[in-house]
Each structure stands twice: as structure tokens, then as C-alpha cells.
N, CA, C and O atoms as a Tripos MOL2 file, in Angstrom:
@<TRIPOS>MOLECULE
protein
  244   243    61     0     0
PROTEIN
NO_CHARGES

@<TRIPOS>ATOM
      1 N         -32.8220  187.5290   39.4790 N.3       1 UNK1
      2 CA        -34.2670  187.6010   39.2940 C.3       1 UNK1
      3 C         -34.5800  188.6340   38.2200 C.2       1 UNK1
      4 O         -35.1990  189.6670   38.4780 O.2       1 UNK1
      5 N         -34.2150  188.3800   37.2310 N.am      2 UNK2
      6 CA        -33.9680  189.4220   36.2740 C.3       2 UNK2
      7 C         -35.8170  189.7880   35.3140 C.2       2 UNK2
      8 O         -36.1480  190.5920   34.4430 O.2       2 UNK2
      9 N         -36.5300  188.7600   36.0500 N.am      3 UNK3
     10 CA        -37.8620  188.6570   35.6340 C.3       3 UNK3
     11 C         -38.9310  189.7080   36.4330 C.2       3 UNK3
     12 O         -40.0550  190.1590   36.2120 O.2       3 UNK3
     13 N         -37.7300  189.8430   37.6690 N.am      4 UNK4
     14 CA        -38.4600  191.2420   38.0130 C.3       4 UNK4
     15 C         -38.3740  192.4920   37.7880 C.2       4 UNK4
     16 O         -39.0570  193.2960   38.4210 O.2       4 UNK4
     17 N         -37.7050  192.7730   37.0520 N.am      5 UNK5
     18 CA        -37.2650  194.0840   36.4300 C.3       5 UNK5
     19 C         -38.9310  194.4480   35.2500 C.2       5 UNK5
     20 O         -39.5890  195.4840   35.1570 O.2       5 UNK5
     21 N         -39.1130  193.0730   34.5320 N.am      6 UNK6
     22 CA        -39.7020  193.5000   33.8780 C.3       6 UNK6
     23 C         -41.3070  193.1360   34.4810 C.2       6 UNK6
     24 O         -42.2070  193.2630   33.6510 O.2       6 UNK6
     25 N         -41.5670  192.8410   35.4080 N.am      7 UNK7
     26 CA        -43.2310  192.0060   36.4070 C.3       7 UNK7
     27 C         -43.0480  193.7980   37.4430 C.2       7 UNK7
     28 O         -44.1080  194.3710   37.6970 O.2       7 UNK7
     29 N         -41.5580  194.5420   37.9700 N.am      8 UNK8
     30 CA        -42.2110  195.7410   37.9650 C.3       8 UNK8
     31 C         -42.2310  196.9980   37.1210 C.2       8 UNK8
     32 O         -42.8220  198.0400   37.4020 O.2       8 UNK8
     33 N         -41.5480  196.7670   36.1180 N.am      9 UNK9
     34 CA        -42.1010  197.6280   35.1720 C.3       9 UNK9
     35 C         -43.3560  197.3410   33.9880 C.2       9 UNK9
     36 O         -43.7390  198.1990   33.1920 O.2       9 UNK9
     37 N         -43.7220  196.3760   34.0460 N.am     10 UNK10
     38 CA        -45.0570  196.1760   33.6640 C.3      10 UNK10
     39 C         -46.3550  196.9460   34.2610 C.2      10 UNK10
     40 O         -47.3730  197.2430   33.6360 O.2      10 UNK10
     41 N         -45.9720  197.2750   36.0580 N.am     11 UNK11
     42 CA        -46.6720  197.0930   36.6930 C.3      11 UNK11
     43 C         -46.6230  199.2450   36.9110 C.2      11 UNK11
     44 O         -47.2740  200.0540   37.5710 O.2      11 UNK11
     45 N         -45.7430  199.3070   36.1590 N.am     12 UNK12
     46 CA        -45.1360  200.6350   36.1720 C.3      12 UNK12
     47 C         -44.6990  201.5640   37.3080 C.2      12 UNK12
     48 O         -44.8610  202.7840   37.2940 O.2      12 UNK12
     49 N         -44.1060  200.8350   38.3310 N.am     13 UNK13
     50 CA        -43.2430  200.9020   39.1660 C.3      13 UNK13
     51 C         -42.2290  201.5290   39.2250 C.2      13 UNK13
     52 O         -41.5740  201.1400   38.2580 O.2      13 UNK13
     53 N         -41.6210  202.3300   39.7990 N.am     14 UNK14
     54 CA        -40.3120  202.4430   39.5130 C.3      14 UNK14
     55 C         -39.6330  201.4350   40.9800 C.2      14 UNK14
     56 O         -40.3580  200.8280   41.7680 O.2      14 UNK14
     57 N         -38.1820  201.4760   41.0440 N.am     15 UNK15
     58 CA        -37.3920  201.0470   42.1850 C.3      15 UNK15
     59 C         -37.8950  201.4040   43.6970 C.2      15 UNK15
     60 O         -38.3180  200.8620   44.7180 O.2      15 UNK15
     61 N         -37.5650  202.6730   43.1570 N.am     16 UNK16
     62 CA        -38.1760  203.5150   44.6510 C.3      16 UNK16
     63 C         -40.0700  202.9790   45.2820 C.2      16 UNK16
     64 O         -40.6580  202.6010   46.2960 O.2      16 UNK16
     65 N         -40.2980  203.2870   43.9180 N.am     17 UNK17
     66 CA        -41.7700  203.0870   44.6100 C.3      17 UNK17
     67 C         -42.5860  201.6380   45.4320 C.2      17 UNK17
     68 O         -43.4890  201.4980   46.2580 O.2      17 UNK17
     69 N         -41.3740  200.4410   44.4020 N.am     18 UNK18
     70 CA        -41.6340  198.8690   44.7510 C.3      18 UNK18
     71 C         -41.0500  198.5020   46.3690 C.2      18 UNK18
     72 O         -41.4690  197.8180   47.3040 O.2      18 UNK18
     73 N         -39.5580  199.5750   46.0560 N.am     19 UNK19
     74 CA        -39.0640  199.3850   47.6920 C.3      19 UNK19
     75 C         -39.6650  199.4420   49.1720 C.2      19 UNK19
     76 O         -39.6550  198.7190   50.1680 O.2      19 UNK19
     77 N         -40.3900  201.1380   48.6580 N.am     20 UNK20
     78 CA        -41.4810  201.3800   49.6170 C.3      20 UNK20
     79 C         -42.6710  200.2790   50.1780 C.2      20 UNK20
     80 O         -43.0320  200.0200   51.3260 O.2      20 UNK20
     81 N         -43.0950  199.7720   48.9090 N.am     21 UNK21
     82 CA        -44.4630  199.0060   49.1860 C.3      21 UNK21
     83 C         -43.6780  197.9110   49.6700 C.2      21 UNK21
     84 O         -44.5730  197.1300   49.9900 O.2      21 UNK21
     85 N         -42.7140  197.3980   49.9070 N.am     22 UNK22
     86 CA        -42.0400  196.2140   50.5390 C.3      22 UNK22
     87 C         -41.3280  196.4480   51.4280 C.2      22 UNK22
     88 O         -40.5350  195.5930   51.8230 O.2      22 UNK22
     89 N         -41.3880  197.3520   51.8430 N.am     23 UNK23
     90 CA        -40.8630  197.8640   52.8880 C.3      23 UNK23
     91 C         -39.0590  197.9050   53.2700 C.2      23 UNK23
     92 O         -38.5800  198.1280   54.3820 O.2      23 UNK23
     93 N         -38.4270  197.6700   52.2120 N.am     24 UNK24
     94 CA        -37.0290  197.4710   51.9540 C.3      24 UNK24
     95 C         -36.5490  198.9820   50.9530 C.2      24 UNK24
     96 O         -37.1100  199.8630   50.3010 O.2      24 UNK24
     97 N         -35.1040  198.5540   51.3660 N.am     25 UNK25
     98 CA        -34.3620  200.0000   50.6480 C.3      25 UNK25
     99 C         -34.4850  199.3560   48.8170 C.2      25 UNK25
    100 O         -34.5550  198.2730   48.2360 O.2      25 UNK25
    101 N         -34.4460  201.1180   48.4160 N.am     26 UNK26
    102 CA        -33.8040  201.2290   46.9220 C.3      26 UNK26
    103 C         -32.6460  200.1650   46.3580 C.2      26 UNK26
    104 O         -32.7070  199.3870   45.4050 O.2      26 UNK26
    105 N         -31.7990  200.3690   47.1040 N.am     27 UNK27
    106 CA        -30.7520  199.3490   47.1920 C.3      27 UNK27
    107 C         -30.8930  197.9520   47.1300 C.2      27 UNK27
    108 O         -30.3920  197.2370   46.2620 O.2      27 UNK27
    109 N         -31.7490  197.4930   48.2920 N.am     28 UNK28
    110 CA        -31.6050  196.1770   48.2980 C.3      28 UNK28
    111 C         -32.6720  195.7270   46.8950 C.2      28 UNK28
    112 O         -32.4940  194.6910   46.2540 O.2      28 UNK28
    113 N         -33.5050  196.4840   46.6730 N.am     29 UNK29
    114 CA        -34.2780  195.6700   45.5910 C.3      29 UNK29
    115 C         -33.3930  196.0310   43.9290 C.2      29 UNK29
    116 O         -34.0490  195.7820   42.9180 O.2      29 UNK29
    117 N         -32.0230  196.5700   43.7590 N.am     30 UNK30
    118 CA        -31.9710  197.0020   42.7860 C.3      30 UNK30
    119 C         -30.4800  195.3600   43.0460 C.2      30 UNK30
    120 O         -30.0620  194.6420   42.1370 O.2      30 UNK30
    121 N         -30.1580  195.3040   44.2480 N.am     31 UNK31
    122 CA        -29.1950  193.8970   43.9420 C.3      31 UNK31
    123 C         -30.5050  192.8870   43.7110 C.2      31 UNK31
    124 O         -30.1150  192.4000   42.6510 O.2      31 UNK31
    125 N         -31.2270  192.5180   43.8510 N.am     32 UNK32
    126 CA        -32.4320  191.5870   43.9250 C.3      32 UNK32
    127 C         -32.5450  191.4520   42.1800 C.2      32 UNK32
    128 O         -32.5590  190.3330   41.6680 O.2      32 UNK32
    129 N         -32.6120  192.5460   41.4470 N.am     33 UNK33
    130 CA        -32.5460  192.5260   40.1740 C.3      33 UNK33
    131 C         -31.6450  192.3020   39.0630 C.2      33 UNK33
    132 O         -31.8230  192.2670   37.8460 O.2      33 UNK33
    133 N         -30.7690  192.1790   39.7050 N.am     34 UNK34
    134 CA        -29.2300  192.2400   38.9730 C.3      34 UNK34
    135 C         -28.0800  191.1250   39.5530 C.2      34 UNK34
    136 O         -26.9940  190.8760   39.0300 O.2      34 UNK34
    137 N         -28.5280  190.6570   40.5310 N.am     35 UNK35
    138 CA        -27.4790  189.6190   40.6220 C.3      35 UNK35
    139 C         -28.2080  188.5660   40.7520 C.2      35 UNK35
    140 O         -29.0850  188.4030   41.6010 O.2      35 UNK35
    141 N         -27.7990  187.6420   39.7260 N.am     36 UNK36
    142 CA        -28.5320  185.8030   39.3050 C.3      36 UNK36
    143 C         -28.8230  185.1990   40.8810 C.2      36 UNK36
    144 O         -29.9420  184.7940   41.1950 O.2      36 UNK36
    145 N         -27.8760  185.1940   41.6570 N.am     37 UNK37
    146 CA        -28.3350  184.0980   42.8360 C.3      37 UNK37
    147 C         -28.5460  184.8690   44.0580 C.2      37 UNK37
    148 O         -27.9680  184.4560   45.0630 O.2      37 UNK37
    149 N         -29.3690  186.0570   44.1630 N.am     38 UNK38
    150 CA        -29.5340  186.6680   45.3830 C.3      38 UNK38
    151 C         -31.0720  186.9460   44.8970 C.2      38 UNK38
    152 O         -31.5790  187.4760   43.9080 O.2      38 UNK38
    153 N         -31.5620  186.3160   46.0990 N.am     39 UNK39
    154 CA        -32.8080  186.4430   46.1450 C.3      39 UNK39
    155 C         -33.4660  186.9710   47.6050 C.2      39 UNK39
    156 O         -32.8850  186.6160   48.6300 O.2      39 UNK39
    157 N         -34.8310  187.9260   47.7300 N.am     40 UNK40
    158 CA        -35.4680  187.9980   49.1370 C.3      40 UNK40
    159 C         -35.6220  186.7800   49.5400 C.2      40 UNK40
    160 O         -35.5660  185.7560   48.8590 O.2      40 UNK40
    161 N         -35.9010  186.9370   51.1280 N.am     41 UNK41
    162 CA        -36.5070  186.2810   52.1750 C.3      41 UNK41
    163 C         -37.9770  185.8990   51.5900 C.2      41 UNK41
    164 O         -38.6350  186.7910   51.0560 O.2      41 UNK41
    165 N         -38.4490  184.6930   51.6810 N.am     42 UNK42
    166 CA        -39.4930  184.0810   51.3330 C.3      42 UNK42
    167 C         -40.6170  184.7400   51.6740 C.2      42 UNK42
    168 O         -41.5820  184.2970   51.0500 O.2      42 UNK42
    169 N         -40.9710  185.9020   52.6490 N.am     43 UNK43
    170 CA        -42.1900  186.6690   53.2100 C.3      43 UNK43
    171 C         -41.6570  187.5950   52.2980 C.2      43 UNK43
    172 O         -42.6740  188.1460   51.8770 O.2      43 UNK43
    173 N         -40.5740  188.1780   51.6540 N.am     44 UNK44
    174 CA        -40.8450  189.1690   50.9230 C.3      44 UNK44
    175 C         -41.3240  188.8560   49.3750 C.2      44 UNK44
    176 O         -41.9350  189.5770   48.5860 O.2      44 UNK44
    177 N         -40.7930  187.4420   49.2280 N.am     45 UNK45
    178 CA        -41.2920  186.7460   48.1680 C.3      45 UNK45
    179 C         -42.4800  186.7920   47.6030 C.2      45 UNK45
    180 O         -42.8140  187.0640   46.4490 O.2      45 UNK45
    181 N         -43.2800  186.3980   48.8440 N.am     46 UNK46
    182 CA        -44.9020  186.5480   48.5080 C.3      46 UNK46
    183 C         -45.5880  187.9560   48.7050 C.2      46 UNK46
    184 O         -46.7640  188.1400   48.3910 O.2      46 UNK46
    185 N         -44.8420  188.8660   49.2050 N.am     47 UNK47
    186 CA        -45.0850  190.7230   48.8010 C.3      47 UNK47
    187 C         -45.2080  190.9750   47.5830 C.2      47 UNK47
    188 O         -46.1620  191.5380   47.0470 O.2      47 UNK47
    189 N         -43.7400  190.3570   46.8270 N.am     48 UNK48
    190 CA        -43.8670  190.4660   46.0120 C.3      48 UNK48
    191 C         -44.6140  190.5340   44.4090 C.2      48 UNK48
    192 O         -44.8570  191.2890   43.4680 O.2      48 UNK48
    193 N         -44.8070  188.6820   45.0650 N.am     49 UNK49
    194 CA        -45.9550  188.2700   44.0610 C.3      49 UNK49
    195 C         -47.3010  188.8350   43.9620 C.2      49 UNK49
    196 O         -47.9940  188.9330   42.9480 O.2      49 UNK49
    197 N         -47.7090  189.3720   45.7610 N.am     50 UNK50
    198 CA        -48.9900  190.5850   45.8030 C.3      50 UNK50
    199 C         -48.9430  191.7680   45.5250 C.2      50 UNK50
    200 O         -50.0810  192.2220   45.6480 O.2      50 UNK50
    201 N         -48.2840  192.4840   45.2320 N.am     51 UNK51
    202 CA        -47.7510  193.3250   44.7420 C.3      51 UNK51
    203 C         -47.1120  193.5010   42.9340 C.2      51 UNK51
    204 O         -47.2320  194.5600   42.3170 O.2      51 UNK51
    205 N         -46.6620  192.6390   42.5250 N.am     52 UNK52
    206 CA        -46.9020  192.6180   41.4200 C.3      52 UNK52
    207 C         -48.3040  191.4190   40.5770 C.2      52 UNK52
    208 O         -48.5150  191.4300   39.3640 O.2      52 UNK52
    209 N         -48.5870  191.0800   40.9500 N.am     53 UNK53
    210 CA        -49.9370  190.0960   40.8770 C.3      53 UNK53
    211 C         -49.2390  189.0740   39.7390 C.2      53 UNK53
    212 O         -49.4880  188.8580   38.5530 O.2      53 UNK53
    213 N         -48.2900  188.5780   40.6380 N.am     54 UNK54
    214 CA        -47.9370  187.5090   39.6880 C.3      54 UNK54
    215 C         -47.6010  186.1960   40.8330 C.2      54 UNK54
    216 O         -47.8370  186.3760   42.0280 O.2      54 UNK54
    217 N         -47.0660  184.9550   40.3580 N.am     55 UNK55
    218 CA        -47.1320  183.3650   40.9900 C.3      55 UNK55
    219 C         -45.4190  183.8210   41.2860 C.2      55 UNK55
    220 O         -44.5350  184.6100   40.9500 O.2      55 UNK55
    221 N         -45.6820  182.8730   42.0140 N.am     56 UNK56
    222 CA        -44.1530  182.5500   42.5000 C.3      56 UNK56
    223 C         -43.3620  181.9790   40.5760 C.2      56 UNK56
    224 O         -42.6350  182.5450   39.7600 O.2      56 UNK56
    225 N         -43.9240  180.8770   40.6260 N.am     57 UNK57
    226 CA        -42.8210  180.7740   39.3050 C.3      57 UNK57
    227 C         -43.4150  181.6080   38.3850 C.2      57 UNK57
    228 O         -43.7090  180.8140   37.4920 O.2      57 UNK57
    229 N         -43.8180  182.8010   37.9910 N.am     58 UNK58
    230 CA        -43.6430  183.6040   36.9720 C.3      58 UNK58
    231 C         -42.4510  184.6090   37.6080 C.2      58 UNK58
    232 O         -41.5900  185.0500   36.8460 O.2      58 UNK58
    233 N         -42.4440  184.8940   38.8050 N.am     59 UNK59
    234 CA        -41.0270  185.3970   39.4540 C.3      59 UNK59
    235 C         -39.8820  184.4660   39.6670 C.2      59 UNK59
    236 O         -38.8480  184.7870   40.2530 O.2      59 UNK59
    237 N         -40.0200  183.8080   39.3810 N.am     60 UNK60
    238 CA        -38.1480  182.7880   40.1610 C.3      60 UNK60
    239 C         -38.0530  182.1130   38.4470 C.2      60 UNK60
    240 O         -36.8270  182.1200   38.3430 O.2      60 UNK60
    241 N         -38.4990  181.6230   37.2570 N.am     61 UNK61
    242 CA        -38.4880  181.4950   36.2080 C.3      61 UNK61
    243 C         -38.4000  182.5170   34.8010 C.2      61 UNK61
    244 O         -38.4100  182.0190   33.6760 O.2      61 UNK61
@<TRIPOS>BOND
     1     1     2 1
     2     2     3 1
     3     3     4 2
     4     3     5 am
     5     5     6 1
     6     6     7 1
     7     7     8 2
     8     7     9 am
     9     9    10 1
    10    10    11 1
    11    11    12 2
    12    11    13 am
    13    13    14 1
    14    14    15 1
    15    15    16 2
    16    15    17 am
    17    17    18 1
    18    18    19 1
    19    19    20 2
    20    19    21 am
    21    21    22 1
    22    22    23 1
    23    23    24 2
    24    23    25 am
    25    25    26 1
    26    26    27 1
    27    27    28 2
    28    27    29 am
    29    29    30 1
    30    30    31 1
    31    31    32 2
    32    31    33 am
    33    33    34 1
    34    34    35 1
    35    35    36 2
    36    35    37 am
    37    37    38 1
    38    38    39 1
    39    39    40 2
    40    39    41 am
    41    41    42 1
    42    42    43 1
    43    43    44 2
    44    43    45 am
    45    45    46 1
    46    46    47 1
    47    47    48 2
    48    47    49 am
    49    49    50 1
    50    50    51 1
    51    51    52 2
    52    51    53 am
    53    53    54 1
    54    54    55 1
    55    55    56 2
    56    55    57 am
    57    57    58 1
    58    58    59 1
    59    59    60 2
    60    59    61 am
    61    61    62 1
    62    62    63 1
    63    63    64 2
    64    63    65 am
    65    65    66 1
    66    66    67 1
    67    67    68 2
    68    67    69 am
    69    69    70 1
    70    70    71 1
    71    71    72 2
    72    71    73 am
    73    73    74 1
    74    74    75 1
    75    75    76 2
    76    75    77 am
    77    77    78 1
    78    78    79 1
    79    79    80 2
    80    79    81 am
    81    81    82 1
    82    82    83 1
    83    83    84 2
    84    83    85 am
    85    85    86 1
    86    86    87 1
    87    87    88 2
    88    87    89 am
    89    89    90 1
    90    90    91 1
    91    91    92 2
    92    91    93 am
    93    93    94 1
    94    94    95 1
    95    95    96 2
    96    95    97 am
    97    97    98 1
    98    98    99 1
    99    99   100 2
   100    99   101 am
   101   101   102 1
   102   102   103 1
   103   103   104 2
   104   103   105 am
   105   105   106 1
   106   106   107 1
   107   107   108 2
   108   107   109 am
   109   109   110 1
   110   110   111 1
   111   111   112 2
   112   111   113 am
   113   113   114 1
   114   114   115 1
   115   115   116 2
   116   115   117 am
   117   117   118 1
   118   118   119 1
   119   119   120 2
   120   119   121 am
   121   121   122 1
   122   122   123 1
   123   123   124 2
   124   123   125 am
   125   125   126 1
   126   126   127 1
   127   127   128 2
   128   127   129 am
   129   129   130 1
   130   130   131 1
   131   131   132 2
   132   131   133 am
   133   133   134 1
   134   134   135 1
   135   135   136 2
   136   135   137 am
   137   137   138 1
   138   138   139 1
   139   139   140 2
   140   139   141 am
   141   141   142 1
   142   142   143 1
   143   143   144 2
   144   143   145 am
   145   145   146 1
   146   146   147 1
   147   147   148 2
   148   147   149 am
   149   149   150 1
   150   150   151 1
   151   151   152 2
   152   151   153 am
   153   153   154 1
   154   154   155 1
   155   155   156 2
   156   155   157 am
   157   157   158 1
   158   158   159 1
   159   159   160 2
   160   159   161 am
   161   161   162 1
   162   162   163 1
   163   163   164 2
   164   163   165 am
   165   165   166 1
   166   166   167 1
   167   167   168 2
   168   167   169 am
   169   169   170 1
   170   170   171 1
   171   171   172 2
   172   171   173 am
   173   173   174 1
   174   174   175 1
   175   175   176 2
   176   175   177 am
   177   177   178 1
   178   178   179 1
   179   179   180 2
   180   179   181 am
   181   181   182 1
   182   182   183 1
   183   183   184 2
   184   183   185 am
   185   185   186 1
   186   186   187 1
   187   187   188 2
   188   187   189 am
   189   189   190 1
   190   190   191 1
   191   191   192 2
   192   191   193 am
   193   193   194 1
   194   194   195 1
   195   195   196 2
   196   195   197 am
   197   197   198 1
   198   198   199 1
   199   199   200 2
   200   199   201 am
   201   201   202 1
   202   202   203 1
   203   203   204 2
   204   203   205 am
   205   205   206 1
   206   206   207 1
   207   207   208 2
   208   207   209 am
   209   209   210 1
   210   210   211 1
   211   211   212 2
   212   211   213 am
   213   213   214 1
   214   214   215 1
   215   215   216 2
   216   215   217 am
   217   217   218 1
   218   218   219 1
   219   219   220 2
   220   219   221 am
   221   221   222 1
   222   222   223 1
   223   223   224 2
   224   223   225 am
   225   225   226 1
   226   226   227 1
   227   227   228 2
   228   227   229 am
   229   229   230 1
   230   230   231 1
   231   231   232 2
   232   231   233 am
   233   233   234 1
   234   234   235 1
   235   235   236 2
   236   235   237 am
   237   237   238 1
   238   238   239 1
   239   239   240 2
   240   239   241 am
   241   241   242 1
   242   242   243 1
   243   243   244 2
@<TRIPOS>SUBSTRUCTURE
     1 UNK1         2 RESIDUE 1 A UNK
     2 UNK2         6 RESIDUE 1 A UNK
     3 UNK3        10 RESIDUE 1 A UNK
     4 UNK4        14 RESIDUE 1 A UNK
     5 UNK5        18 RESIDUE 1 A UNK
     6 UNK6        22 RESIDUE 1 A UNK
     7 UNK7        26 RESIDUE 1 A UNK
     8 UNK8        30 RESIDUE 1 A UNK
     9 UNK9        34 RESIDUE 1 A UNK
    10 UNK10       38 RESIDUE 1 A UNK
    11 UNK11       42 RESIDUE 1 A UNK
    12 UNK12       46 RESIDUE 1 A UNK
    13 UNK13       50 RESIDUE 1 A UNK
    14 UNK14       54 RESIDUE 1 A UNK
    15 UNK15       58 RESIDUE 1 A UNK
    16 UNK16       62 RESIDUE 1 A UNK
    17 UNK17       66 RESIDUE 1 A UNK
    18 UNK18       70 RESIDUE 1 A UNK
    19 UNK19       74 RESIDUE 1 A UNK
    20 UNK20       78 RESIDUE 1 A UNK
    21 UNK21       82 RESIDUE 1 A UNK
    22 UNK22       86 RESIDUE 1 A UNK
    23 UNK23       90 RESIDUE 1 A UNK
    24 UNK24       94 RESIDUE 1 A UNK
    25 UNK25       98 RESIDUE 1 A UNK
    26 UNK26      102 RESIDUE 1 A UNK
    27 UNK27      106 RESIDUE 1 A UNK
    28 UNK28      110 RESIDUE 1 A UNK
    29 UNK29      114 RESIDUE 1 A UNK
    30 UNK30      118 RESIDUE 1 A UNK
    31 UNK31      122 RESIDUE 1 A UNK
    32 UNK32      126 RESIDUE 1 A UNK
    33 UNK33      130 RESIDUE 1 A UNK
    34 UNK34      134 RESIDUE 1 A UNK
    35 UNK35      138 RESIDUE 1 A UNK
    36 UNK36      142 RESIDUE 1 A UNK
    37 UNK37      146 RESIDUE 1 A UNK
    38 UNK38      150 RESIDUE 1 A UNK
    39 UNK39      154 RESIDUE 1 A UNK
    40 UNK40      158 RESIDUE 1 A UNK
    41 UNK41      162 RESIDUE 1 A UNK
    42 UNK42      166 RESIDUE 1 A UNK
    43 UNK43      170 RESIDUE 1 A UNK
    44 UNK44      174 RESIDUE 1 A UNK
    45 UNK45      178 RESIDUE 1 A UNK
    46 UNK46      182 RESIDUE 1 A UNK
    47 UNK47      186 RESIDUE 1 A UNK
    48 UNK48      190 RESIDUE 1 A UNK
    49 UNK49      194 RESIDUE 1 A UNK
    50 UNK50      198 RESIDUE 1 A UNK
    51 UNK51      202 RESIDUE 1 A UNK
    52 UNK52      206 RESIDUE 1 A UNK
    53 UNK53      210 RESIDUE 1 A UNK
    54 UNK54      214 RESIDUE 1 A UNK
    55 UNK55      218 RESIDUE 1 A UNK
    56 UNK56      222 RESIDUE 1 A UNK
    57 UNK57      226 RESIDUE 1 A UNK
    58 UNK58      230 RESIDUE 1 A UNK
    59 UNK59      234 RESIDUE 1 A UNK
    60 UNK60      238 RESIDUE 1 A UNK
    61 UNK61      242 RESIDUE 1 A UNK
């Protein structure tokens, strides 16, 4: 999901701070960013997208 690296630094986020608001570790959102076929759980999916104010396919594309 390498599209989120840049939907939370747009959003000027750091790791730590996106983890928090999703309620997940540093960790798990920094594999979320870096490895092609690991993706959240579909409820964190749409955190996501509220949280960075973006659509599902501007995140998974």
C-alpha cells in the first residue's frame, strides 16, 4: 500500500501519530506500508480512508 505513505504524509502525519488515531501499533502500520500484499482488516480500511479523507481506491490503487 505504498499509496499510503504518501495520503499520510500529505496529511502530515507521522507513523506514530496515524497509529494512534487507528488504534494499532507503530509497527503494524509501518509493514502496511512497505510490503505489496499485506493489507488492514477492512474496519481499519475505512479508518483509514476517514482519517486520511481519501476513497477506498485512492488507497488500494
Amino acid at each position: 500500500m505504498y499509496q499510503l505513505i504518501a495520503l499520510r504524509k500529505k496529511k502530515k502525519l507521522s507513523q506514530k501519530e496515524l497509529a494512534k488515531k487507528l488504534g494499532v501499533t507503530r509497527a503494524r502500520l509501518s509493514q502496511w506500508e512497505i510490503k505489496e500484499n499485506l493489507y488492514p482488516h477492512r474496519d481499519i480500511l475505512l479508518k483509514l480512508c476517514d482519517v486520511l479523507d481519501c476513497t477506498l481506491d485512492d488507497l488500494l490503487r
